[in-house]
C-alpha positions as CSV (number, residue, x, y, z in Angstrom):
1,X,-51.4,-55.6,-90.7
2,X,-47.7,-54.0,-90.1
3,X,-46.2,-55.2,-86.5
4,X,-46.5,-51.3,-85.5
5,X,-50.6,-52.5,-86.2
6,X,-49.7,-55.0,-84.0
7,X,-48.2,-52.6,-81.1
8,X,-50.2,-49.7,-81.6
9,X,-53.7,-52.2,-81.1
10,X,-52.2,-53.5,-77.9
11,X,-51.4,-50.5,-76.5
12,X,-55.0,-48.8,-77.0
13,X,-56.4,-51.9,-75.6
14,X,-54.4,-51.5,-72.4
15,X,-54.6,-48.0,-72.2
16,X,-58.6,-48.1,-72.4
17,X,-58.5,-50.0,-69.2
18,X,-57.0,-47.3,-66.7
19,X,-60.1,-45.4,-65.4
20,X,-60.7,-41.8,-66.5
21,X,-61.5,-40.8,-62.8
22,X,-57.4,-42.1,-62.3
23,X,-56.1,-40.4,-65.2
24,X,-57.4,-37.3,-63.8
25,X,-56.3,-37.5,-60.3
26,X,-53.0,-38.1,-62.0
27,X,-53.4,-34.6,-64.2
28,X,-53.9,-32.4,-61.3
29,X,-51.7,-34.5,-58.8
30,X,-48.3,-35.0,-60.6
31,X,-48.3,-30.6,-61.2
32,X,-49.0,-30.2,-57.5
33,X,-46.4,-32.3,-56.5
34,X,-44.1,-30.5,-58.9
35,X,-44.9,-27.3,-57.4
36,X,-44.2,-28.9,-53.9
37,X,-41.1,-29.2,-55.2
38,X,-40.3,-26.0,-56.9
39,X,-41.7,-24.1,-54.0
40,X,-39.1,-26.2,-51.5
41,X,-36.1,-25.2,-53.9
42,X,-33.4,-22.9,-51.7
43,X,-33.3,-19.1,-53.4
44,X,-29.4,-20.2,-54.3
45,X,-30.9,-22.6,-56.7
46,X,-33.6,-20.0,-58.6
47,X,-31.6,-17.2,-59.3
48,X,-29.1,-15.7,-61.4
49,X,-25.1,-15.8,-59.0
50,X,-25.0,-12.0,-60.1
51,X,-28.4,-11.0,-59.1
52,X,-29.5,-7.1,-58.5
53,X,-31.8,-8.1,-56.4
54,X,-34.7,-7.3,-58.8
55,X,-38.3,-9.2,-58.6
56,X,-38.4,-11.1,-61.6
57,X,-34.8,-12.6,-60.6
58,X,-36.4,-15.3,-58.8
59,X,-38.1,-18.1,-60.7
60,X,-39.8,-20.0,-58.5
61,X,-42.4,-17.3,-58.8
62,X,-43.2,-17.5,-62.4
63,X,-42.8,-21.9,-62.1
64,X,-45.6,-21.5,-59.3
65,X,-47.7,-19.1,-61.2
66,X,-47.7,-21.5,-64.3
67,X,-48.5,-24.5,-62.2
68,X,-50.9,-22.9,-60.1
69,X,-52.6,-21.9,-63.3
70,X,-52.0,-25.7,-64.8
71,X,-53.6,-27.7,-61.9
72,X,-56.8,-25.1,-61.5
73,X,-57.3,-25.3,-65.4
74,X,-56.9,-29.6,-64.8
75,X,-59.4,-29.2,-61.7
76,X,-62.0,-27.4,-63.6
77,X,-61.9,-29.1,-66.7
78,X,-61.6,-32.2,-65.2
């Protein structure tokens, strides 16, 4: 048995003893508090200097969109 053996055995012991129910809560909770985030980010910091003003300028819309889809396909699934 190669030390990587060695490693890789240790870690899937350890890792088999965090609770699924945890792991989940984790799944949908660290995307929520990423979109906290995104959604508290000032306009300056989502758009283009040189904007036209146009809709898709703005990406915190698309960020939320994808995590809003992310944590309700985590929820569901989960």
């Amino acid at each position: 048995m190669t030390p990587l053996h060695v490693v890789g055995d240790f870690l899937r012991s350890w890792l088999l003893r965090v609770p699924l129910e945890a792991v989940q809560v984790l799944f949908v909770l660290l995307p929520t508090v990423l979109l906290i985030w995104v959604l508290r980010l000032p306009r300056s910091e989502t758009t283009p200097p040189d904007g036209h003003g146009g809709w898709s300028e703005n990406l915190k819309f698309g960020a939320a969109l994808a995590l809003l889809i992310q944590i309700a396909i985590y929820a569901l699934m989960g």
